[in-house]
C-alpha positions in Angstrom: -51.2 -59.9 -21.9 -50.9 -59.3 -18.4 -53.1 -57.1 -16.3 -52.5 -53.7 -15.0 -53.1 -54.8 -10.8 -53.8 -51.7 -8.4 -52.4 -51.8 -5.5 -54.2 -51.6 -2.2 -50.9 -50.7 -0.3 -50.6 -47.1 0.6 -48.5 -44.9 -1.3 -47.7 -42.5 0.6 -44.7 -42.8 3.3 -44.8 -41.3 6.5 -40.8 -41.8 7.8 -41.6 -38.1 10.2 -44.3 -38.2 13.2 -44.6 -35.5 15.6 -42.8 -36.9 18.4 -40.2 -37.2 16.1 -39.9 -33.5 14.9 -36.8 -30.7 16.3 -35.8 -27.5 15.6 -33.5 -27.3 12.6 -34.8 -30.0 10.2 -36.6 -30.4 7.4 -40.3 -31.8 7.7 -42.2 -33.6 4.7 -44.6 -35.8 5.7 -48.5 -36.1 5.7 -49.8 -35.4 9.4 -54.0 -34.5 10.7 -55.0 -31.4 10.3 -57.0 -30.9 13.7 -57.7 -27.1 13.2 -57.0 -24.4 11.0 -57.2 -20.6 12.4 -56.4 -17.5 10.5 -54.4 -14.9 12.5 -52.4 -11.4 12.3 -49.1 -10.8 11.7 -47.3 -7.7 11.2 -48.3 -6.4 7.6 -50.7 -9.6 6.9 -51.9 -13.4 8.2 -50.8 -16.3 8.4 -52.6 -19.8 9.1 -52.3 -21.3 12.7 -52.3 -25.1 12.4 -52.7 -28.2 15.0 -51.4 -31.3 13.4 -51.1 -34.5 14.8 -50.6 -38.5 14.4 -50.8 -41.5 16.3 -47.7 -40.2 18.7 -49.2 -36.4 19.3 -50.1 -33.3 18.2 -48.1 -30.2 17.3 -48.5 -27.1 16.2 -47.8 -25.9 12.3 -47.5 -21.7 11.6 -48.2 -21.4 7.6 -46.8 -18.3 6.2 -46.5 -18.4 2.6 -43.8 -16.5 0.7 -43.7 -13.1 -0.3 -46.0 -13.8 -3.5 -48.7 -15.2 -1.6 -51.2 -11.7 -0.4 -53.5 -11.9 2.4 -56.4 -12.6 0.1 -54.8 -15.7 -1.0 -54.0 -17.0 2.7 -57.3 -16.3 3.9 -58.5 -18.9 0.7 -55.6 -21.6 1.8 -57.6 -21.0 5.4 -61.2 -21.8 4.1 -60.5 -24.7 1.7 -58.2 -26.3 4.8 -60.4 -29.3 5.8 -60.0 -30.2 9.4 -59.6 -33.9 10.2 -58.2 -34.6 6.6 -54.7 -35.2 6.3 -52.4 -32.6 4.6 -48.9 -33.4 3.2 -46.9 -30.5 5.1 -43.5 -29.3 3.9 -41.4 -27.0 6.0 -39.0 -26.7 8.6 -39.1 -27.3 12.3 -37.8 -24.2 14.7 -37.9 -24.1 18.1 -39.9 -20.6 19.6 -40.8 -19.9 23.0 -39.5 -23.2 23.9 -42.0 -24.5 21.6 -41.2 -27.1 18.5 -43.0 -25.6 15.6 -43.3 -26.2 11.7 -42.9 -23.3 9.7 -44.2 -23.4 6.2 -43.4 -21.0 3.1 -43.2 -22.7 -0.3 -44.9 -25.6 1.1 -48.3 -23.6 0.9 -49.0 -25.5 -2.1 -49.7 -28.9 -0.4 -52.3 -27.4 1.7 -54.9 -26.7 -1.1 -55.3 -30.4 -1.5 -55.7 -33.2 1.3 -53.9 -36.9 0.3 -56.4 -39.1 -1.0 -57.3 -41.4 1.9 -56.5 -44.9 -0.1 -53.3 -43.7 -0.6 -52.9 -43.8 3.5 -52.2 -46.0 6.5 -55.2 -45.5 8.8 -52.7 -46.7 11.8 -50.3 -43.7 11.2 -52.9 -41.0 12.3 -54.9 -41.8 15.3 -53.9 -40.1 18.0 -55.5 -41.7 21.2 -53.0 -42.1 24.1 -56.2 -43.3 26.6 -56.8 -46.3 27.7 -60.4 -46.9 26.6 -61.1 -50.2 28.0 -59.5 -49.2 31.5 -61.6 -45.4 31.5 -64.6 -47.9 30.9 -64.3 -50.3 33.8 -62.6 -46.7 35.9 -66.0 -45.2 35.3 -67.9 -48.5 35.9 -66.3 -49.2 39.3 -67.2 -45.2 40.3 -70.6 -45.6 39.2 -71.4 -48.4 41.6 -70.2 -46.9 44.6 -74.1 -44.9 44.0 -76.5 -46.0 46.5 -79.5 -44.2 45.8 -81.0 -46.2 43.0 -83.2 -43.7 41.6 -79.6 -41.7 41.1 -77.9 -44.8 39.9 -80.2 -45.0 37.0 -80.1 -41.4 36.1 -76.4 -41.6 35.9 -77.0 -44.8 33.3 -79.7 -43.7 31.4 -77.9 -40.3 30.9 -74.7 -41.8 29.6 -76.7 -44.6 27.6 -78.1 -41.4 26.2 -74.8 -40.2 24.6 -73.7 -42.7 22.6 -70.5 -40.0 21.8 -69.3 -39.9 25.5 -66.4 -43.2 25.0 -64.5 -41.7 21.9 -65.2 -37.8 21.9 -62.5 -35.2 22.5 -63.0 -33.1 26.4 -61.5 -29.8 24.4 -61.0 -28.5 20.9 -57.3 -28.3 21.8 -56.4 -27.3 25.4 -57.0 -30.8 27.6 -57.8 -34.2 26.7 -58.3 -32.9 23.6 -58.1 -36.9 21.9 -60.1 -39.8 21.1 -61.3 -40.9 24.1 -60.2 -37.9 26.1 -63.8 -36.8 27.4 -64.4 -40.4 29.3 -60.5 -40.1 30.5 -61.0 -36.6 31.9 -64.9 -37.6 33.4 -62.7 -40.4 34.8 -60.0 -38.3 36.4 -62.4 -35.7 37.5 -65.5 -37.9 39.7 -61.7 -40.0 41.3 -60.5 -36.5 42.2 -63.7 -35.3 43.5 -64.1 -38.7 45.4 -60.4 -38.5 47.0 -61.2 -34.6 47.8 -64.3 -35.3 49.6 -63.2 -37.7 51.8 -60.1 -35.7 52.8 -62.1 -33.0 54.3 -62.6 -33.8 58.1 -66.3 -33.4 58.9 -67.8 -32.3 55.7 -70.8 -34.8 55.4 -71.1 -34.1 51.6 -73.8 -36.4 50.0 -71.4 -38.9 47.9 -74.2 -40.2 46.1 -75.1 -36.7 44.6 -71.5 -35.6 44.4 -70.3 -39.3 42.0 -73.4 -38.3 39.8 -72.4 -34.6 39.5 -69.2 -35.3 38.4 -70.3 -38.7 36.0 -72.3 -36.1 34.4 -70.4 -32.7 34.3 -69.7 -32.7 30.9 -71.9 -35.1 29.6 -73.2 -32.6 27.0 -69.8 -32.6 25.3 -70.7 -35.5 23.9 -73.0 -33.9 21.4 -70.4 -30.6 20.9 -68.4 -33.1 18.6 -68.5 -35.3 15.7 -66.0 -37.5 14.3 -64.6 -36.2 10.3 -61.8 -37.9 9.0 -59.3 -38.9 11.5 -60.0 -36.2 14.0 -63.3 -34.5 16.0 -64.8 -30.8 14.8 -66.5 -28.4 16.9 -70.0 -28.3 16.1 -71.9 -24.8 16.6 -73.7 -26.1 19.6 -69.7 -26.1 21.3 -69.8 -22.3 20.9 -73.5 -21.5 20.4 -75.1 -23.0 23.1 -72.6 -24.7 25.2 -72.3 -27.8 26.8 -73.3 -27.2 30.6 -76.8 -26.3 28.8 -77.0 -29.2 26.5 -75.7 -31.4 29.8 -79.0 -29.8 32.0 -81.6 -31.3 29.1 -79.7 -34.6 28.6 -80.1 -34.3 32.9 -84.1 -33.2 32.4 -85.0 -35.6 30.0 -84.1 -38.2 32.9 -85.2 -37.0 35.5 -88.0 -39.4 36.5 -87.4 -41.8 39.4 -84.6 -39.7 41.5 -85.9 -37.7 44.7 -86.1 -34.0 42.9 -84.4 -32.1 46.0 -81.0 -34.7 45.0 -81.8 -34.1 41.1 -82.1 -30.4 41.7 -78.2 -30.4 43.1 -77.3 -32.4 40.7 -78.2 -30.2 38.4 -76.1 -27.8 39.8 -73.2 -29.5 39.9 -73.6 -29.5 36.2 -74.4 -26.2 36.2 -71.9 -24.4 38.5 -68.9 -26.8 37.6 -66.9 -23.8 35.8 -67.1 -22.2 39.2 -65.8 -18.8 39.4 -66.1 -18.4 35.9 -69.1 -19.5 34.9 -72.6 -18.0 34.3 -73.7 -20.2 37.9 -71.7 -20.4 40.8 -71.3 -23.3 43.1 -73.1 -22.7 46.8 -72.2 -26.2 48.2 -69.2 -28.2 49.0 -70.1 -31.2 46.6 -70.5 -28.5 43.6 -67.2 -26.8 44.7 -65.9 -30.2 45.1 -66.6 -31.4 41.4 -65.6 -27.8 40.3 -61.7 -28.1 42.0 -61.6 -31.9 40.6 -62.8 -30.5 37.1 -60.2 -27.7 36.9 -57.3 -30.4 38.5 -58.1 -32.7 36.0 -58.1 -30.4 33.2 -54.5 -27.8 34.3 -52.5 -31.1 34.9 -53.2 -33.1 32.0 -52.6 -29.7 30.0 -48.9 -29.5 32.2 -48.5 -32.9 31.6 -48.5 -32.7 27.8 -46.6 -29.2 28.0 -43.7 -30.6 29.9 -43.7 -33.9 27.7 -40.5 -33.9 25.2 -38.4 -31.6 28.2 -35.0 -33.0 28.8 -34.0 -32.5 32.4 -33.4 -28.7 33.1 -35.0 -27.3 30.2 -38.6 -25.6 30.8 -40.6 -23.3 27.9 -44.2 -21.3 27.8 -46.6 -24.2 28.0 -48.7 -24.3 24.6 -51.6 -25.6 26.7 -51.8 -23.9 29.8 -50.2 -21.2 29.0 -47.7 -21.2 31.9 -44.4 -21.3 32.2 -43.0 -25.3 33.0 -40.0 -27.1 33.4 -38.6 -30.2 33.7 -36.0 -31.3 36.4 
């Protein structure tokens, strides 16, 4: 008699990916559920969701149907798993410019994630960086340090975070991928670099302002850990935050490096939200790092808000928050 054989193959299809979805169709497909937020709505809630796969992320409003009170979408909120992957059924409508899903009877989906062996791993990873380039970009920075008291802080400090090459920079507003904290350290130390040396006269110190920007966000790496195919927000993100978690990764290493240059270091890190942050930037290398940062951060966010535009259409940008267009 033959055998009953299990199949190893997934079972589940995934024919829709984000990059894929417009207004006016029907969506059933299993996607990443990055986040779940409960919000307000005239007369109740309904459940915010960013959902992605390997070609992007979007953004899913659950509203249940009439049946379903708030009590019961505040439980769908809770048992939501972020990182697991959700089968979501709904329909895709454009709003504010915006490609949404918009789920009603497909609640029901929600209260289970798909069994992982019934998936293809490759059909929910979304990380558009180029890891292997960021590595050899932040590499080729790091050896244009002189000082080698600062050169070694810089390594020890990174060696020290062994989350830095495939955490997230954000929860959801820049570089907010696998691999996006490296790309964005990457983008910000090239900008700072390319701003300093545009400024006639400024005789910043290059080795103090490569090292503040290496290691402005170094403490993200810790904010983050990996569940299922995504990255969660750890308490630290919110509780303690990451330019204080960055100063002891910085103190911890501190031996070796002149303390006057560790001390401005230091400040880079700690200043590098500039105007609105707790410390504010009182040199030109900390100001430096600070513009880079905030560059680094508001175009990739543009970027990604005016990605899917034809020519001459614009919309309110889900990541800035700005209005963009497309010409």
């Amino acid at each position: 008699m033959d055998g009953f054989c299990k199949s190893s193959e997934p079972v589940f299809e995934k024919t829709v990916f984000v990059e894929g979805i417009s207004g006016g169709v029907p969506v059933d497909a299993p996607f990443v559920v990055d986040a779940a937020e409960l919000r307000e709505k005239r007369g109740g809630k309904y459940i915010l969701l960013n959902i992605s796969d390997r070609t992007g992320r979007g953004t899913c409003k659950v509203w249940g149907t009439p049946d379903h009170g708030v009590e019961q979408i505040e439980a769908f909120c809770r048992a939501i798993l972020p990182g697991e992957v959700y089968q979501i059924q709904g329909y895709a409508k454009v709003f504010n410019g915006t490609c949404e899903v918009n789920v009603n009877d497909g609640i029901a989906s929600l209260a289970t994630p798909v069994r992982g062996d019934l998936l293809d791993p490759s059909w929910f990873t979304y990380a558009p960086a180029d890891g292997d380039g960021v590595r050899r970009g932040l590499a080729r920075m790091a050896t244009r340090i002189e000082d080698p008291g600062i050169s070694s802080l810089v390594s020890r400090v990174m060696n020290d975070a062994p989350g830095f090459f495939e955490a997230p920079a954000a929860k959801v507003r820049h570089h907010a991928y696998t691999g996006g904290l490296a790309e964005h350290t990457l983008e910000t130390v090239e900008i700072a670099a390319s701003l300093a040396g545009a400024v006639c006269r400024a005789e910043m110190d290059t080795d103090v302002l490569l090292a503040g920007a290496l290691l402005h966000d170094i403490g993200k790496a810790s904010c983050f850990r990996r569940q299922g195919f995504s990255f969660v927000a750890l308490p630290e993100y919110t509780l303690v935050g990451h330019t204080v978690l960055g100063a002891a990764a910085l103190m911890r290493h501190s031996a070796g490096v002149d303390p006057s240059r560790f001390s401005h270091i230091l400040h880079i890190l700690m200043s590098h939200h500039g105007p609105h942050g707790e410390v504010q930037p009182r040199t030109p290398e900390a100001w430096a790092v600070h513009f880079a940062d905030n560059a680094s951060a508001f175009l990739r966010g543009t970027c990604d808000d005016v990605d899917g535009l034809a020519p001459g259409e614009g919309r309110q940008g889900a990541r800035t928050g700005k209005q963009v267009y497309r010409f």
